[in-house]
C-alpha positions, -999 to +999 in steps of 0.1 A: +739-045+180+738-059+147+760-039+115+737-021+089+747-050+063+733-079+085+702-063+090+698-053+058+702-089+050+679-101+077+655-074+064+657-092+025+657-125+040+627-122+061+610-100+027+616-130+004+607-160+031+572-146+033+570-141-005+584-178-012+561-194+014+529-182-001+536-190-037+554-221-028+518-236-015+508-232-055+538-246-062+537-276-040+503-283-048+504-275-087+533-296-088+552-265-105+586-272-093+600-283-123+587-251-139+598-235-111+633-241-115+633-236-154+621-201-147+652-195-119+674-207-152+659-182-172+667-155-148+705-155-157+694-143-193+671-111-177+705-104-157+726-105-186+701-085-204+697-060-174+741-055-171+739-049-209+714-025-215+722-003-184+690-009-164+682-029-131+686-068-135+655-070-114+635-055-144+656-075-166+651-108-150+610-096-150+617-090-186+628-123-193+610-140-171+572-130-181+590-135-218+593-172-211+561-176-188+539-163-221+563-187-248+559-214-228+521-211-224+518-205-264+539-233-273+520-253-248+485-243-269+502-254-296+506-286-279+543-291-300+560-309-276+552-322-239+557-298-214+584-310-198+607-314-229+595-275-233+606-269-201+640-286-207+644-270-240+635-233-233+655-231-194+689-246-207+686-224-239+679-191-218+703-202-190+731-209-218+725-176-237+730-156-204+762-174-196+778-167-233+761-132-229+777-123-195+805-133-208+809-111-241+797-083-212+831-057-212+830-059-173+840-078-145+805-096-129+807-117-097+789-145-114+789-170-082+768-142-061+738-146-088+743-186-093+746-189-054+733-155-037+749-136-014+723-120+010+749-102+031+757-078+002+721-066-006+721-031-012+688-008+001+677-004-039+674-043-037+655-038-002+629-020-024+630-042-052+617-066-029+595-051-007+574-031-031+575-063-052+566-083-024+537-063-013+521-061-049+527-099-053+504-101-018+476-082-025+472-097-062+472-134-045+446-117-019+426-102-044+425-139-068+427-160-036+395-181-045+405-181-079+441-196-080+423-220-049+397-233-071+419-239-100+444-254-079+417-285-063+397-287-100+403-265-133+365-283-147+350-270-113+368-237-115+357-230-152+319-243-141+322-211-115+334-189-143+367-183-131+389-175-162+415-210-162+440-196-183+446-162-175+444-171-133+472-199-148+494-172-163+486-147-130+504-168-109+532-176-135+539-137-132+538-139-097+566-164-096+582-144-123+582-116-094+594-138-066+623-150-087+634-119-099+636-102-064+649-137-043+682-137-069+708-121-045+692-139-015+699-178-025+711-176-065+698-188-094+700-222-086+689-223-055+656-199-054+634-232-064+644-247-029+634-222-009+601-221-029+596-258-023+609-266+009+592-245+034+562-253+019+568-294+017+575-287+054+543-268+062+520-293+045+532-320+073+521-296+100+485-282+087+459-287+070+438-260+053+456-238+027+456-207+047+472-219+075+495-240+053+510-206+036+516-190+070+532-215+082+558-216+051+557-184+053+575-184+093+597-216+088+612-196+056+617-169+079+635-190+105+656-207+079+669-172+068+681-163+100+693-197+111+711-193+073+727-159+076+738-166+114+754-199+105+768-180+076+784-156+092+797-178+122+812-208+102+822-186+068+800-206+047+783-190+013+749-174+024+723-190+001+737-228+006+734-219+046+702-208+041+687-241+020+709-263+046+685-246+072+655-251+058+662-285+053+674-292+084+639-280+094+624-300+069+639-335+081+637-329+121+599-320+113+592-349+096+609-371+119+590-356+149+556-359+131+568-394+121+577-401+159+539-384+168+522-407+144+538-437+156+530-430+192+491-422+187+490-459+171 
């Protein structure tokens, strides 16, 4: 029905909605976006690092990413500068060294596929990137549920249970550092934070406990993948644009119809 390289795109699609729904809810509620973001920057210098020393830009990206997840935690112990300046200063610096990087790179690189995505080229070794990555990003958040929970609603209350602040902090850093790295080729670079904090903005109108909240994300990522790749493929418009459109397409006609909802119960 469908050709192997649209369901191999569903198949990554579907893989990273799940993956960004969940850690979107810590992102949305942690108010990490911005972090978010500067961590999707950094990904272009694991890529450039991953073309030049002949390995996967997956691992590369990991690389760099859990490299800037731990500087900007130190840096942020050694209270130098204000977070977000840190932030500013550390994702334009990574992003800018991967651009001159790519560029010095003796081969030709289809640099608008890793800025943008394109999801209907995913090859099956990417299918495995993200499924394998995917799976051991959900059973860690399983395992430290209550943990990243409690820090989330009060850091004092979660270190009055004992639950170790900094180390669950920098757990879910790596996480994201996971989700990033394997969601590249599905919406690009600079469009991986949307589809982190979108589906999750979306879900929070809906529900209300946290569970419920990241399966929801979790299914209206899903459905903005395929409403994404089918308009995609039926207008000819880039793939990861497509897919953000759709999720924010979802986003507005949900709020208006809760909006309408709440209006009428008055």
């Amino acid at each position: 029905m469908f050709d192997p390289f649209i369901l191999r795109a569903i198949a990554a699609g579907v893989g990273v909605a799940i993956l960004g729904g969940v850690i979107g809810c810590f992102v949305v509620w942690r108010r990490m976006a911005y972090f978010g973001d500067s961590l999707a920057h950094s990904a272009l210098l694991g890529i450039a690092l991953g073309l030049a020393a002949g390995i996967s830009t997956n691992l590369g990206t990991v690389i760099v990413c859990s490299s800037f997840a731990f500087l900007l935690l130190w840096l942020q112990q050694k209270k130098v500068l204000a977070t977000d300046t840190l932030l500013g200063i550390l994702a334009h610096a990574a992003l800018s060294i991967g651009m001159v990087t790519i560029s010095l790179l003796d081969q030709r690189i289809d640099l608008h596929s890793y800025l943008f995505g394109d999801i209907l080229t995913v090859t099956p070794s990417e299918l495995w990137w993200i499924y394998i990555g995917g799976a051991a990003v959900l059973v860690t958040l399983l395992l430290n549920w209550s943990s990243l929970l409690l820090m989330t609603i009060h850091e004092d209350l979660a270190k009055a249970e004992n639950v170790p602040v900094f180390f669950t902090h920098l757990l879910l850093m790596l996480l994201m550092t996971v989700v990033v790295a394997v969601s590249i080729r599905t919406v690009g670079i600079l469009l991986i934070t949307s589809m982190l904090i979108i589906p999750a903005a979306t879900a929070r109108q809906l529900v209300r406990s946290p569970e419920s909240m990241a399966v929801t994300s979790s299914l209206l990522g899903v459905l903005a993948v395929l409403g994404g790749i089918f308009g995609s493929i039926k207008l000819d418009t880039p793939s990861g644009p497509s897919i953000v459109v759709a999720a924010a397409t979802l986003f507005v006609g949900l709020f208006l119809l809760s909006s309408m909802i709440s209006k009428n119960h008055k």
